[in-house]
MOPAC internal coordinates of N, CA, C and O (Angstrom, degrees):
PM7 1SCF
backbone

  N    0.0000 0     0.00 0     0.00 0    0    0    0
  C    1.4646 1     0.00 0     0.00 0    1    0    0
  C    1.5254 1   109.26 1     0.00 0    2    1    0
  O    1.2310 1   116.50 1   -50.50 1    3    2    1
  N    1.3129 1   124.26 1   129.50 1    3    2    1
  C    1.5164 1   148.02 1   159.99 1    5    3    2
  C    1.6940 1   114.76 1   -57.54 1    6    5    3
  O    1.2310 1   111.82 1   -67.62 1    7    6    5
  N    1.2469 1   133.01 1   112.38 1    7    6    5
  C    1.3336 1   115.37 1   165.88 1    9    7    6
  C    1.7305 1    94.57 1  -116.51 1   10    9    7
  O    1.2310 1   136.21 1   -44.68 1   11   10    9
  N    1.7785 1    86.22 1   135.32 1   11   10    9
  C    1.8577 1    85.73 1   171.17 1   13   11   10
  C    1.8418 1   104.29 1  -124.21 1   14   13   11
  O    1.2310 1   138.38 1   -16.71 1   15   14   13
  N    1.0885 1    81.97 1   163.29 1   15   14   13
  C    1.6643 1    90.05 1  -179.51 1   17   15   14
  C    1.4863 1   116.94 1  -134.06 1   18   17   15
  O    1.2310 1   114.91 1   -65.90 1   19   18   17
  N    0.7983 1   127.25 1   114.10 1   19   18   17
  C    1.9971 1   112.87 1  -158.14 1   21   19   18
  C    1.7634 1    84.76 1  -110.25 1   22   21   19
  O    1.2310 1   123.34 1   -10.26 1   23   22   21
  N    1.4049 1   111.20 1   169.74 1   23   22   21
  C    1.3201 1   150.47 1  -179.88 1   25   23   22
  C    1.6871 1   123.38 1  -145.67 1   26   25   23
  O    1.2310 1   130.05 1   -24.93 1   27   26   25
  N    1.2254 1    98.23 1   155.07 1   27   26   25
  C    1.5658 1   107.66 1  -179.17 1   29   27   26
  C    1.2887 1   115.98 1    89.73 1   30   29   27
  O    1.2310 1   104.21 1    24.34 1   31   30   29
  N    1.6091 1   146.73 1  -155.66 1   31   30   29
  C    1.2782 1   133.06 1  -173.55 1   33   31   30
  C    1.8398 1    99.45 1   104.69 1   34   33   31
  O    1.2310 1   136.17 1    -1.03 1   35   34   33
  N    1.4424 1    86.29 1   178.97 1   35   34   33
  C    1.8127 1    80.75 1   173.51 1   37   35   34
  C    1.3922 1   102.42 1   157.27 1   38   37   35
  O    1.2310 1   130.51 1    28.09 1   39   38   37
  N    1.5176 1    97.34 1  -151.91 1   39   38   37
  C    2.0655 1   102.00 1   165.76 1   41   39   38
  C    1.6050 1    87.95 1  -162.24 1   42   41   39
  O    1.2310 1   143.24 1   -53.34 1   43   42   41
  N    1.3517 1    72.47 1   126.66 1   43   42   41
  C    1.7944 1    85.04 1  -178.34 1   45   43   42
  C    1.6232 1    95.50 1  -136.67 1   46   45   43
  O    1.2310 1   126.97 1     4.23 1   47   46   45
  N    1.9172 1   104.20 1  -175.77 1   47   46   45
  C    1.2775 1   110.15 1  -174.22 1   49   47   46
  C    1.4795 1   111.37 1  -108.57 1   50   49   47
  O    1.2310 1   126.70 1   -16.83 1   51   50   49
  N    1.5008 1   104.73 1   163.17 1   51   50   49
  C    1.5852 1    98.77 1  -176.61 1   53   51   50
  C    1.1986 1   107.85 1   -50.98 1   54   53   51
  O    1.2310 1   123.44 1   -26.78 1   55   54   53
  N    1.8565 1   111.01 1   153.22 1   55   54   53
  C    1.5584 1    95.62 1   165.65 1   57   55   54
  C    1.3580 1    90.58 1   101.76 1   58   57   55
  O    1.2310 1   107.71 1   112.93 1   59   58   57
  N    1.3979 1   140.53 1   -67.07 1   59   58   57
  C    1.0032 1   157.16 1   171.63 1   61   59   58
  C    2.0412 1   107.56 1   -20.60 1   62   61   59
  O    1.2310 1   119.58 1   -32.15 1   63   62   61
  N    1.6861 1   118.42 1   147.85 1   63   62   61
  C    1.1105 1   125.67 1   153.32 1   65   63   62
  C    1.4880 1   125.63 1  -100.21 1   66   65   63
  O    1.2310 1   121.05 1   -27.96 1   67   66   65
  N    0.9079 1   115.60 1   152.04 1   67   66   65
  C    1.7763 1   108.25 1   177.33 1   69   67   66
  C    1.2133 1   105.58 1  -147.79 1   70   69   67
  O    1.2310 1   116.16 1   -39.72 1   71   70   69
  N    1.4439 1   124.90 1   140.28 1   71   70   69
  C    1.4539 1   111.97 1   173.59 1   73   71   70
  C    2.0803 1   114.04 1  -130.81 1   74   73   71
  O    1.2310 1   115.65 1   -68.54 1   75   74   73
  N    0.7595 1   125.86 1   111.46 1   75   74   73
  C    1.5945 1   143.86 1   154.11 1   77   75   74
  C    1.5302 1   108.24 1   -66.90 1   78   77   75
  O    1.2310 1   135.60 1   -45.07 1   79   78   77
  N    1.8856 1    87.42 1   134.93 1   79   78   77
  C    1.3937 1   108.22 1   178.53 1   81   79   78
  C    1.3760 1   100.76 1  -117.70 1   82   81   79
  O    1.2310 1   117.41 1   -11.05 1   83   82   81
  N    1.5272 1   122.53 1   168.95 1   83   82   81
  C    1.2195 1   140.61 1   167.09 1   85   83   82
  C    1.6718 1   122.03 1  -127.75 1   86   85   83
  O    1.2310 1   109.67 1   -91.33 1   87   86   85
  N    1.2485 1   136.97 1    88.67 1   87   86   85
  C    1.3751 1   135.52 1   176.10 1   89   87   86
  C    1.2977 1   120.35 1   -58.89 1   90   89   87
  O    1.2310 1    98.66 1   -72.82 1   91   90   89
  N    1.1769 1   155.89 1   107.18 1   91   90   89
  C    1.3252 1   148.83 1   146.49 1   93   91   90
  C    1.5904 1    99.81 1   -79.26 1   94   93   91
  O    1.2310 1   140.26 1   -38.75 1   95   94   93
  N    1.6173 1    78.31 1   141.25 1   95   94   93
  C    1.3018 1   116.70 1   155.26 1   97   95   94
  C    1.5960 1   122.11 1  -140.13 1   98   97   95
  O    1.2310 1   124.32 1   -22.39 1   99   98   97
  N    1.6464 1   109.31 1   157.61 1   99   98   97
  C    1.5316 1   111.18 1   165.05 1  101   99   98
  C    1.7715 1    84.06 1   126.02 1  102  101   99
  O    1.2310 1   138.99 1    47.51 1  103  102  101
  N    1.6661 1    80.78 1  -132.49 1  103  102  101
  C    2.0064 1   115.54 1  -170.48 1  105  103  102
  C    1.5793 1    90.76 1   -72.23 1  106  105  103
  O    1.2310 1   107.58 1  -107.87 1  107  106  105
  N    0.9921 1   140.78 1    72.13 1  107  106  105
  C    1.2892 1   148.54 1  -163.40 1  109  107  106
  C    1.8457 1   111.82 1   -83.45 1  110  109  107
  O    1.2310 1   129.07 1   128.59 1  111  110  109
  N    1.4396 1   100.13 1   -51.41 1  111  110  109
  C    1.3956 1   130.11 1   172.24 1  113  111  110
  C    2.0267 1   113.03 1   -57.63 1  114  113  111
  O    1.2310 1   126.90 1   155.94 1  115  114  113
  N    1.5504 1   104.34 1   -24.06 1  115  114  113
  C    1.2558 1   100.57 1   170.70 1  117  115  114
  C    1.4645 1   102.75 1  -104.51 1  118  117  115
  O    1.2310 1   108.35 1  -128.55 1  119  118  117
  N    1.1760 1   139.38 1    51.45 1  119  118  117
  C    1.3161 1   131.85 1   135.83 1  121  119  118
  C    1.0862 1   145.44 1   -90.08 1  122  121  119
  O    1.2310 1   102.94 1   -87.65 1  123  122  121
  N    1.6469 1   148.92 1    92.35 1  123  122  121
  C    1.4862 1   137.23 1   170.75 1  125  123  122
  C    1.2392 1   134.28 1   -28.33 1  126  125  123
  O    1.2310 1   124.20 1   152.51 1  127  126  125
  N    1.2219 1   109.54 1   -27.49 1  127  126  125
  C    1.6643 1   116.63 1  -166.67 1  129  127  126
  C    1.4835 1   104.22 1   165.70 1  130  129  127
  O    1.2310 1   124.83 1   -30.77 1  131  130  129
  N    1.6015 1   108.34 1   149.23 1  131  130  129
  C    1.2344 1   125.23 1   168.40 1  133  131  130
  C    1.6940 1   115.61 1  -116.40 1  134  133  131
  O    1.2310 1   123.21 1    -2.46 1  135  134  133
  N    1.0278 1   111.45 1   177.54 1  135  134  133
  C    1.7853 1   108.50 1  -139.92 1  137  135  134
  C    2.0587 1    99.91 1  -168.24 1  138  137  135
  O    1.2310 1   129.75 1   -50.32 1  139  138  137
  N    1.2349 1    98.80 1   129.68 1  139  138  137
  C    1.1653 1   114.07 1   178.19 1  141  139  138
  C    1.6861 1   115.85 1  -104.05 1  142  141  139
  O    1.2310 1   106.18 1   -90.85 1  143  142  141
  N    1.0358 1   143.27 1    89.15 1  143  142  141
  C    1.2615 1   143.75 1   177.51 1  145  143  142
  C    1.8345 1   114.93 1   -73.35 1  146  145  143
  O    1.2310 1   114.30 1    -4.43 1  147  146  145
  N    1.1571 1   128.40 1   175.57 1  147  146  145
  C    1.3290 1   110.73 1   140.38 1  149  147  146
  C    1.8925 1   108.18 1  -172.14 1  150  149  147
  O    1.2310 1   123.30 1   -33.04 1  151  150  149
  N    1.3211 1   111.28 1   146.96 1  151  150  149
  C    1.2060 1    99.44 1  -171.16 1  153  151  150
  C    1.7627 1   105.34 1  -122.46 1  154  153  151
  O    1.2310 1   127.35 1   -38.24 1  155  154  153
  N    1.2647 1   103.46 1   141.76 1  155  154  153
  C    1.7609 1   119.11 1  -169.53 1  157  155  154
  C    1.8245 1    95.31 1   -96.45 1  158  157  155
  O    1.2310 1   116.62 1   -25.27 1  159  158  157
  N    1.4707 1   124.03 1   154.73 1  159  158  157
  C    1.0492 1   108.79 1   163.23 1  161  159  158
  C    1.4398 1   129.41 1   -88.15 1  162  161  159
  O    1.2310 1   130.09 1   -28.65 1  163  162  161
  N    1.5632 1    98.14 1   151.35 1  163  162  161
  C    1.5551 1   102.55 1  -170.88 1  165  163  162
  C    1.8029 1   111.41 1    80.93 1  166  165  163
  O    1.2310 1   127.62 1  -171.79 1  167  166  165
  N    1.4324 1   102.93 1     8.21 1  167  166  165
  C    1.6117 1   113.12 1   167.74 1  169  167  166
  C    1.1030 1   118.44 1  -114.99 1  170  169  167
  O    1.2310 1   126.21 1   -11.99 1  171  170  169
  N    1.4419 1   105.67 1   168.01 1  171  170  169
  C    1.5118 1   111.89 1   175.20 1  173  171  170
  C    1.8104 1   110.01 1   -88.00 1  174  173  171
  O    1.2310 1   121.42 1   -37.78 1  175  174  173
  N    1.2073 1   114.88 1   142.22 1  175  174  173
  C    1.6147 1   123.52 1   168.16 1  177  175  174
  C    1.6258 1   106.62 1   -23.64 1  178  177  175
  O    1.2310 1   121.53 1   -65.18 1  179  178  177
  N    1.1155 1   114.67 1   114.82 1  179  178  177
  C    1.7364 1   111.36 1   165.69 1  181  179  178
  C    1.0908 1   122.03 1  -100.16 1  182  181  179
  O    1.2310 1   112.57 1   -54.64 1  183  182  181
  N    1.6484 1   131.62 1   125.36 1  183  182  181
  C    1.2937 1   117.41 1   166.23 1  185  183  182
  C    1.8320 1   115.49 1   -60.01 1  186  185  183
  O    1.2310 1   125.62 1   -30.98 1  187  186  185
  N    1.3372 1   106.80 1   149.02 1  187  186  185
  C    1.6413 1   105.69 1   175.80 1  189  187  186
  C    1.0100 1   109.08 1  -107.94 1  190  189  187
  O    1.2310 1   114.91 1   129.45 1  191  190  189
  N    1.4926 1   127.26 1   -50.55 1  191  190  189
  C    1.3117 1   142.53 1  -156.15 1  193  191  190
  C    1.6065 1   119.09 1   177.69 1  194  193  191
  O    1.2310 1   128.59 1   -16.34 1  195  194  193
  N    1.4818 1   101.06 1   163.66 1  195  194  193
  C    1.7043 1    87.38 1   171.77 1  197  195  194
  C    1.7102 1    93.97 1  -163.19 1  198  197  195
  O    1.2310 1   120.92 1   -24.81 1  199  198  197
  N    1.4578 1   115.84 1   155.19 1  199  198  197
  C    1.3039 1   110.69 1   163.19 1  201  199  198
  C    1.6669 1   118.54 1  -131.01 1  202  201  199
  O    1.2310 1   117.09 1   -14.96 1  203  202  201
  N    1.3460 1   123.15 1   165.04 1  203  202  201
  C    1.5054 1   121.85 1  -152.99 1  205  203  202
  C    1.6668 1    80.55 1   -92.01 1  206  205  203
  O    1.2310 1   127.64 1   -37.43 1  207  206  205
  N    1.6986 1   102.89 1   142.57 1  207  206  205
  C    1.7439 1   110.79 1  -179.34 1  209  207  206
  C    1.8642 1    96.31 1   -80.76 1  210  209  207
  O    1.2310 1   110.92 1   128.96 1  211  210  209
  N    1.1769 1   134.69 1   -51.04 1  211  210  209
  C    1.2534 1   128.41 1   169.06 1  213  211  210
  C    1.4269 1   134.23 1   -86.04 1  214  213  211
  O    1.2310 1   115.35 1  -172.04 1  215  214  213
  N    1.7212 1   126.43 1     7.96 1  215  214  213
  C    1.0091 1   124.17 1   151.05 1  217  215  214
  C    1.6489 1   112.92 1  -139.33 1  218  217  215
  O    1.2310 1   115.76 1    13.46 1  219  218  217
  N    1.2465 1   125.66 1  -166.54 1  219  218  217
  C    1.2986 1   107.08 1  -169.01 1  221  219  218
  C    1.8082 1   103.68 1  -111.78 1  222  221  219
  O    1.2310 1   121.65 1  -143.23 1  223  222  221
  N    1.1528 1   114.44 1    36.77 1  223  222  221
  C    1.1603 1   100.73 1   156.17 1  225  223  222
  C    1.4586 1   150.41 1   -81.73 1  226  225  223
  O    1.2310 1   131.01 1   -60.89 1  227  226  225
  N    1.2792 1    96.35 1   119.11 1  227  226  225
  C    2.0796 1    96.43 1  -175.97 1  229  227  226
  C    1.2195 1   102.91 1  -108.65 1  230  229  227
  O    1.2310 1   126.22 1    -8.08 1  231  230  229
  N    1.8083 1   105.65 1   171.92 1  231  230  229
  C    1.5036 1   132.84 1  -161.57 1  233  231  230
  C    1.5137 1    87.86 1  -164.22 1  234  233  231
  O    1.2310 1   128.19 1   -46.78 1  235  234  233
  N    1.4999 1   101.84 1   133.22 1  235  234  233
  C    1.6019 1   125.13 1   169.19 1  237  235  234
  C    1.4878 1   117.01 1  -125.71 1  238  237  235
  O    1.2310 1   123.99 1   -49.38 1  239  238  237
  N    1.0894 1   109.94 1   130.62 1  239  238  237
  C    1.4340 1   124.69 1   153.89 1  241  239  238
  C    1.7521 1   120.20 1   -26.58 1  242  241  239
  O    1.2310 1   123.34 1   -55.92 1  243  242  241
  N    1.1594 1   111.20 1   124.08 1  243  242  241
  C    1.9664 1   110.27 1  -172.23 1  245  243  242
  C    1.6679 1    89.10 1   -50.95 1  246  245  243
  O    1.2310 1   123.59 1   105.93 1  247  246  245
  N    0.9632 1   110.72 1   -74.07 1  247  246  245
  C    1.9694 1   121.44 1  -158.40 1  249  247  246
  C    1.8336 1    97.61 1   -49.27 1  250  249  247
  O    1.2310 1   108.93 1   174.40 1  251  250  249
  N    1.5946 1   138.32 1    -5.60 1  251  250  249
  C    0.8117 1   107.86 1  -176.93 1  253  251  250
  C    1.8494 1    99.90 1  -130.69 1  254  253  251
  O    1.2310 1   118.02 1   167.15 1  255  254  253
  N    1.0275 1   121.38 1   -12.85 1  255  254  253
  C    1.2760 1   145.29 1   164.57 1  257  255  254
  C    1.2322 1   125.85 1   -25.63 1  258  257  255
  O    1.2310 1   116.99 1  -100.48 1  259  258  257
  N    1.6235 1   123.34 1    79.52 1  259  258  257
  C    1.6860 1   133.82 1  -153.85 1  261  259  258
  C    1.1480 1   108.07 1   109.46 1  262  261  259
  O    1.2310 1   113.41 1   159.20 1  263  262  261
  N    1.1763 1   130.07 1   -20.80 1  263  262  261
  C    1.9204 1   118.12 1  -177.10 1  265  263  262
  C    1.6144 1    90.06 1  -118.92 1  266  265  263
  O    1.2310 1   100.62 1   142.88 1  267  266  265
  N    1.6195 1   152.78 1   -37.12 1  267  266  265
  C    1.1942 1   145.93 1  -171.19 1  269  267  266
  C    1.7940 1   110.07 1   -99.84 1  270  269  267
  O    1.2310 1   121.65 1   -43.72 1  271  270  269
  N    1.4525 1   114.45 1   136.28 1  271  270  269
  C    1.3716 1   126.70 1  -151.13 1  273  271  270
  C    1.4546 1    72.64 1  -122.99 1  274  273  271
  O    1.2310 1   118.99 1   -27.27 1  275  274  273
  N    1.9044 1   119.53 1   152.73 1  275  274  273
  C    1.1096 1    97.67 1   142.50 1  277  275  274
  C    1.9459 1    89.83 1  -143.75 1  278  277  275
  O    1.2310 1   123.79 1   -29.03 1  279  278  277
  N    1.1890 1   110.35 1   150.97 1  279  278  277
  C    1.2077 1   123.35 1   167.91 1  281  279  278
  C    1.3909 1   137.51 1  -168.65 1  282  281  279
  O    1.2310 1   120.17 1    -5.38 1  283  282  281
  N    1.8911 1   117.29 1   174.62 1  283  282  281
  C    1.6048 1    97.02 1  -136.30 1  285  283  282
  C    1.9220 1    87.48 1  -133.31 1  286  285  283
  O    1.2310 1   128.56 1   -42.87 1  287  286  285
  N    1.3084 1   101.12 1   137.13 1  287  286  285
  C    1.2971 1   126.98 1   163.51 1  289  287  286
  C    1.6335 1   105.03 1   -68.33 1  290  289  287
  O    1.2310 1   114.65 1   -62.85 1  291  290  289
  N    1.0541 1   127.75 1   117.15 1  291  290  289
  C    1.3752 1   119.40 1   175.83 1  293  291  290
  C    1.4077 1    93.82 1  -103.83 1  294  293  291
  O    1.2310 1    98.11 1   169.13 1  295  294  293
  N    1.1989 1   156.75 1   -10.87 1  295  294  293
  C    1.5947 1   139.83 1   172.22 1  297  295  294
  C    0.9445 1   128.01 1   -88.95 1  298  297  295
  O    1.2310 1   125.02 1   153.74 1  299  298  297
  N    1.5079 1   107.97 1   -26.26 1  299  298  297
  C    1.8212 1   116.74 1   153.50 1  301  299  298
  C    1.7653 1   119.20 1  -101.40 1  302  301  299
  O    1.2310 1   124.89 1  -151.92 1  303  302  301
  N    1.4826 1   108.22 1    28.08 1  303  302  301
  C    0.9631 1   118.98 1   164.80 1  305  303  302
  C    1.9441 1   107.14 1    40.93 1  306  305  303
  O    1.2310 1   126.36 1  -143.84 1  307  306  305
  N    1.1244 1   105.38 1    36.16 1  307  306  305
  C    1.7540 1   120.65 1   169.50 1  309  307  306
  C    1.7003 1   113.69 1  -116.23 1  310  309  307
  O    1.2310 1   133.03 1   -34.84 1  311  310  309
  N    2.0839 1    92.43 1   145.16 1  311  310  309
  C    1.7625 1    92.20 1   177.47 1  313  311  310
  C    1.6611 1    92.68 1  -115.37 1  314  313  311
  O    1.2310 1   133.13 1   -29.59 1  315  314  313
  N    1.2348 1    92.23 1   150.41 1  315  314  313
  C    1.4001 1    96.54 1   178.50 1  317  315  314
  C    1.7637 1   120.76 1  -105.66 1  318  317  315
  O    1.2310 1   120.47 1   -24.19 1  319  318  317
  N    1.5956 1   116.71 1   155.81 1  319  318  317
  C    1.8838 1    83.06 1  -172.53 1  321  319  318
  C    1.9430 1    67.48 1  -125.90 1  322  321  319
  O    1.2310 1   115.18 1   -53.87 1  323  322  321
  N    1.3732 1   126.76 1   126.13 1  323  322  321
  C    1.3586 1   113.98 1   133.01 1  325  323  322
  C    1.6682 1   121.99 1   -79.41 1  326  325  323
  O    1.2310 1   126.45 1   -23.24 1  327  326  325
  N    1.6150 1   105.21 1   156.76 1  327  326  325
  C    1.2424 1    93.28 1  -175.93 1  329  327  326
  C    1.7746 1    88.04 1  -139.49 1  330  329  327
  O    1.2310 1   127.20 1   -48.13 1  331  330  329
  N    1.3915 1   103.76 1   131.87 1  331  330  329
  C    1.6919 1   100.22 1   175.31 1  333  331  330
  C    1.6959 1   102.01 1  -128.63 1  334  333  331
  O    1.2310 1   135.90 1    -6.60 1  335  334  333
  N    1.2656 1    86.83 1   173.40 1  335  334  333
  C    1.5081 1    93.61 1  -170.65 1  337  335  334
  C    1.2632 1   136.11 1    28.30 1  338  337  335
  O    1.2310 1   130.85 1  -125.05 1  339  338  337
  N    1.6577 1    96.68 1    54.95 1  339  338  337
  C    1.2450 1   113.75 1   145.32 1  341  339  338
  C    1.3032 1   162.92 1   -42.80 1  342  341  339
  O    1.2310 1   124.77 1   -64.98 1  343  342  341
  N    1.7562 1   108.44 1   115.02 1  343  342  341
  C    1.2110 1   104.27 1  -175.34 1  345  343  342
  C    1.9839 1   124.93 1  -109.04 1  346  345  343
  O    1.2310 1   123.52 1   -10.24 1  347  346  345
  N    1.4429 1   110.86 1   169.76 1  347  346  345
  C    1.0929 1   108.87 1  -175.01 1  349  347  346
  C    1.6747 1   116.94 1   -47.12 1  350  349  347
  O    1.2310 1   125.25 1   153.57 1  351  350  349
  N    1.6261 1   107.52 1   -26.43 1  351  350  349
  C    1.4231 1   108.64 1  -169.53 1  353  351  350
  C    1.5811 1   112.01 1   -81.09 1  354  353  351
  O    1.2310 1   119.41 1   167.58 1  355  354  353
  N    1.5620 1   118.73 1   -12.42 1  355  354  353
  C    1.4187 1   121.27 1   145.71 1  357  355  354
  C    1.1140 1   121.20 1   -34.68 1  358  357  355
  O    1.2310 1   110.87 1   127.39 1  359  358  357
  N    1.2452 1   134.78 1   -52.61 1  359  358  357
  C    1.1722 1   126.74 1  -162.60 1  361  359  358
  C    1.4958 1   131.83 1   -47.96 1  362  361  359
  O    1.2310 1   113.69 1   -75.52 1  363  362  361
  N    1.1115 1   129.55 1   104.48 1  363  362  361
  C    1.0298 1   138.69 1  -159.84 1  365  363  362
  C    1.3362 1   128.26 1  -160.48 1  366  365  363
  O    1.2310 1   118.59 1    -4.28 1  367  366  365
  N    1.1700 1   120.29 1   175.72 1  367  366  365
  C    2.3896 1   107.93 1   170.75 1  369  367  366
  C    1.6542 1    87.48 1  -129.39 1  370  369  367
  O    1.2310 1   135.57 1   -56.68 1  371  370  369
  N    1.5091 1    87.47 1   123.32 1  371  370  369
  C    1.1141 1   135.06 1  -173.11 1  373  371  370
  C    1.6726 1   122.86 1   -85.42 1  374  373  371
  O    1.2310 1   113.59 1   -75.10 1  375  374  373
  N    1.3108 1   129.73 1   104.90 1  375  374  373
  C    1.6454 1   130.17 1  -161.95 1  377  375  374
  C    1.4172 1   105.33 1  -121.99 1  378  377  375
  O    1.2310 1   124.72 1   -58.26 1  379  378  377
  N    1.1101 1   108.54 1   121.74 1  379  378  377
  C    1.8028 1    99.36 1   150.90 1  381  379  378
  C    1.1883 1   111.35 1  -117.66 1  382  381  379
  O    1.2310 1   129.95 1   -14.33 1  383  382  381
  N    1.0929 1    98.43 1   165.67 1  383  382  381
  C    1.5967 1   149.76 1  -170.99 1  385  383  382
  C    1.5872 1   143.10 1   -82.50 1  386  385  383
  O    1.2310 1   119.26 1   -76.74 1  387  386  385
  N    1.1590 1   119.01 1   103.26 1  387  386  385
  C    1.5845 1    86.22 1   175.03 1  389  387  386
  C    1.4977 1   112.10 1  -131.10 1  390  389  387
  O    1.2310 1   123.95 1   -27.82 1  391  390  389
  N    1.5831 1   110.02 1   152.18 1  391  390  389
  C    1.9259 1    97.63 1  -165.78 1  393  391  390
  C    1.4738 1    85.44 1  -127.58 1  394  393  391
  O    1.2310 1   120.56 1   -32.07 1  395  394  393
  N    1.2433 1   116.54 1   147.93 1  395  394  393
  C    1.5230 1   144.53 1   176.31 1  397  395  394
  C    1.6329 1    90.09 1  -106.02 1  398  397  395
  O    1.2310 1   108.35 1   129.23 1  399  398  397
  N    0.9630 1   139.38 1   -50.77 1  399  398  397
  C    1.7032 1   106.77 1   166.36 1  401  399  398
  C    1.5620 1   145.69 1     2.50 1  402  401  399
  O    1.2310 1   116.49 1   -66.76 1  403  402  401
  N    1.0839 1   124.28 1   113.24 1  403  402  401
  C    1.4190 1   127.04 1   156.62 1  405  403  402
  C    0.9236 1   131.95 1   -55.24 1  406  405  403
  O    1.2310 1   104.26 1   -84.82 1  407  406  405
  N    1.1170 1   146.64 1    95.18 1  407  406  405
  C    1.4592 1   131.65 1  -147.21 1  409  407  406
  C    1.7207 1   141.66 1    95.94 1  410  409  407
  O    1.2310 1   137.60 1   161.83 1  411  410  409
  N    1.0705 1    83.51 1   -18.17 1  411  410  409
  C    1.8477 1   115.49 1  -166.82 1  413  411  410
  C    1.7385 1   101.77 1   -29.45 1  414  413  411
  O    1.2310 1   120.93 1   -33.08 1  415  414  413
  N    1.3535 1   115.82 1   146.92 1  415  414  413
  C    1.4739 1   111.96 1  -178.81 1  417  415  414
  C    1.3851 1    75.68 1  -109.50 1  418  417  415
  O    1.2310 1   120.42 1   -41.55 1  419  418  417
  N    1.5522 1   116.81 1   138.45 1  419  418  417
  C    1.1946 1   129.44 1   156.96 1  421  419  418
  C    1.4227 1   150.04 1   -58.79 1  422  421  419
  O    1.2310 1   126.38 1   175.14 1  423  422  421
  N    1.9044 1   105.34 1    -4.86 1  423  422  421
  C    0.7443 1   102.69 1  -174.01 1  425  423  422
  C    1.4684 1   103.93 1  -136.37 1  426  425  423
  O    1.2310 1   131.80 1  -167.01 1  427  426  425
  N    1.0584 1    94.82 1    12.99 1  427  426  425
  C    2.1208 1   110.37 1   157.10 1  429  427  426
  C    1.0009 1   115.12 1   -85.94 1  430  429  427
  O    1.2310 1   115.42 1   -76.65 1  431  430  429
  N    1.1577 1   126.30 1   103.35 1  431  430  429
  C    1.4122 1   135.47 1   173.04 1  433  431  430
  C    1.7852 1   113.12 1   -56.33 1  434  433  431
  O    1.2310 1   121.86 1   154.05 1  435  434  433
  N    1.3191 1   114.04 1   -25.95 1  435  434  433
  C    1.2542 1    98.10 1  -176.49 1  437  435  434
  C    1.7456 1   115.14 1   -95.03 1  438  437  435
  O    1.2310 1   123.16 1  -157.28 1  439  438  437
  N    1.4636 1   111.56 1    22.72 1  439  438  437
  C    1.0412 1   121.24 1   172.55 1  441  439  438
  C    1.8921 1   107.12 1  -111.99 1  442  441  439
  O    1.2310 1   129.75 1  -164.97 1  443  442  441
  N    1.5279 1    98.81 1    15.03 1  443  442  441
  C    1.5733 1    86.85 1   158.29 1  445  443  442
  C    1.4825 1   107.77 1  -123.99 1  446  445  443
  O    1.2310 1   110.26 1   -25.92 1  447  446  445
  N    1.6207 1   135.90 1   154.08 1  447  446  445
  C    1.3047 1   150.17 1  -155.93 1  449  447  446
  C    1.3940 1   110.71 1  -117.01 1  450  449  447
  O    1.2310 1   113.70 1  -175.77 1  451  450  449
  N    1.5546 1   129.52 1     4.23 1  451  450  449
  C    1.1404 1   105.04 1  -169.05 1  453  451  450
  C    1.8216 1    81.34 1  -155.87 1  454  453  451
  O    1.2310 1   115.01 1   -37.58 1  455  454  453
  N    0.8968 1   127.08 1   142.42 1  455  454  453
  C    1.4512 1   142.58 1   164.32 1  457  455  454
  C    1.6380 1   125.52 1  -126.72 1  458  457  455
  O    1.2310 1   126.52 1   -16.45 1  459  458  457
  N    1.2160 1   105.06 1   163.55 1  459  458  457
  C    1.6002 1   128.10 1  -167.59 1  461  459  458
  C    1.6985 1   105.55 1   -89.38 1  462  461  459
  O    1.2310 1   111.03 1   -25.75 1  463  462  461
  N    1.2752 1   134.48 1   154.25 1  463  462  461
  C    1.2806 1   120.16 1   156.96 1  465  463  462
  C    1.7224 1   137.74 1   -57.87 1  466  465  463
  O    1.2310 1   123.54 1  -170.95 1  467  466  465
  N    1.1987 1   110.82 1     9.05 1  467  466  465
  C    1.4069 1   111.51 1  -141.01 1  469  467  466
  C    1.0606 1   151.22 1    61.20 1  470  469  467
  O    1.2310 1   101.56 1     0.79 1  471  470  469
  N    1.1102 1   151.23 1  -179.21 1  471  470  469
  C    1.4114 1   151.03 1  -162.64 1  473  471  470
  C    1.7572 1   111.82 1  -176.28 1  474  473  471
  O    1.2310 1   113.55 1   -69.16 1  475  474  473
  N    1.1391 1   129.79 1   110.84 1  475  474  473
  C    1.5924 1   129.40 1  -175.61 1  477  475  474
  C    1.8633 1    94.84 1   -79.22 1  478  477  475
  O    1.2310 1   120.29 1   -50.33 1  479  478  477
  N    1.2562 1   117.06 1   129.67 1  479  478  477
  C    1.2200 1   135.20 1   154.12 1  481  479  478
  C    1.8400 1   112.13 1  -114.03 1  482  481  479
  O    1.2310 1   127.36 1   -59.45 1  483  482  481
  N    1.4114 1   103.45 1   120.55 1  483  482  481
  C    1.2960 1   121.61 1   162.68 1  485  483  482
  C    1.0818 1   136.22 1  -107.30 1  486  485  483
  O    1.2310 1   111.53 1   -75.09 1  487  486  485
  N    1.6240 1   133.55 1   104.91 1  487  486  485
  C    1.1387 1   107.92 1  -179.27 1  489  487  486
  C    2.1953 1   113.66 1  -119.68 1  490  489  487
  O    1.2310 1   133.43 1   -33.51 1  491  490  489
  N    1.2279 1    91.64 1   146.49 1  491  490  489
  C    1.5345 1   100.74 1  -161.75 1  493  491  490
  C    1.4370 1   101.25 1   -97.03 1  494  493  491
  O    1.2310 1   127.99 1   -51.80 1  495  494  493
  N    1.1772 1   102.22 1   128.20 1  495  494  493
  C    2.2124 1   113.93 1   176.90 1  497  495  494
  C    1.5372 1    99.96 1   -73.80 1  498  497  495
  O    1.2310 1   120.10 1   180.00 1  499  498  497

């Protein structure tokens, strides 16, 4: 089992950067990839992003794709999400993910097993 714990979040202004972390701990070594979801209210779950835990492949979300970075500390076993140029339609609480899967599609959430608490990101026009 994976336990993650993320940090950072906030309310900032458009235009604005913000950056969220994710800590893993545990079975660390059985993960494929970690994965940024996030859900707005009155929306459906969005994929954001995700990056491969043993190689460096990432995948972003269309709506966030050029302004959100995401990348991974492998010695403190943390993923990082920057997010720049921010807009109001960000706003959202923000989870990652991590799937021990073989195969895992990255942007199915129900192919990851272990989640973050969330984090509320606001951003104000």
């Amino acid at each position: 089992q994976v336990r993650l714990v993320q940090s950072g979040g906030g309310q900032v202004q458009a235009g604005d950067s913000l950056r969220l972390s994710c800590a893993a701990s545990g079975r660390t070594l059985e993960m494929f990839a970690v994965a940024w979801f996030r859900q707005a209210p009155g929306k459906e779950e969005e994929f954001v992003t995700s990056i491969g835990w043993h190689d460096d492949k990432t995948y972003y979300g269309d709506s966030v794709n050029g302004r959100f970075s995401i990348s991974r500390n492998n010695a403190k076993d943390t993923v990082y999400l920057q997010m720049s140029s921010l807009k109001p339609e960000d706003t959202a609480v923000y989870y990652c993910a991590a799937s021990g899967k073989w195969g895992v599609i990255v942007t199915k959430s129900s192919d990851y097993d272990s989640w973050g608490q969330g984090t509320q990101v606001t951003v104000y026009s």
